[in-house]
Steps between C-alpha positions, in 0.01 A plus 500: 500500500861447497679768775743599197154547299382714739823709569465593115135630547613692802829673320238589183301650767774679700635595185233675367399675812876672511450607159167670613675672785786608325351595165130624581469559869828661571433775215163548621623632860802669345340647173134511571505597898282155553738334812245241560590333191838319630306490849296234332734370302757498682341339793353239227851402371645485823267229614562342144925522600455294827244297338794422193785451754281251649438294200820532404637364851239190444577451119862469624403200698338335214754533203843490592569883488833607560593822750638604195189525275328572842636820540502582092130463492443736824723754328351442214178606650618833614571610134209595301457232252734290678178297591439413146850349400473292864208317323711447179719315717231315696435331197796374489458335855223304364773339305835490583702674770571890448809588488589886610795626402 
């Protein structure tokens, strides 16, 4: 497996674990009293964050990634959803160079 292929499966991952923070845990400890919801989650996601920076550090070293696009799919990562539209663009890499504007 390709270390772009495997940066994709990791941001789908990541992705989905933020929205499970942010949209079911966090509302359990603020709504529901439960606070070991986004314990669990939270530490979950976190150790899903380093593991994406990671692969996103080695996927750099395998398709010519600019610090540009770099730094737009990090970001990316720290909006909810923003995970999603970084795999739109991954795509793209398969292709042709991305070009972020």
């Amino acid at each position: 497996m390709s270390e772009l292929m495997k940066f994709k499966l990791i941001n789908k991952i990541e992705g989905i674990s933020f929205l499970i923070l942010v949209f079911i845990a966090m509302p359990l400890k603020y709504q529901l009293g439960y606070p070991m919801a986004t314990k669990i989650a939270g530490m979950i996601h976190g150790l899903l964050f380093v593991l994406f920076v990671y692969q996103l550090a080695k996927a750099k070293q395998e398709v010519p990634l600019s610090i540009k696009e770099t730094v737009f799919f990090f970001i990316l990562s720290l909006i909810p959803f923003g995970s999603f539209y970084t795999d739109k663009l991954c795509k793209n890499k398969e292709l042709k160079p991305l070009t972020v504007k």
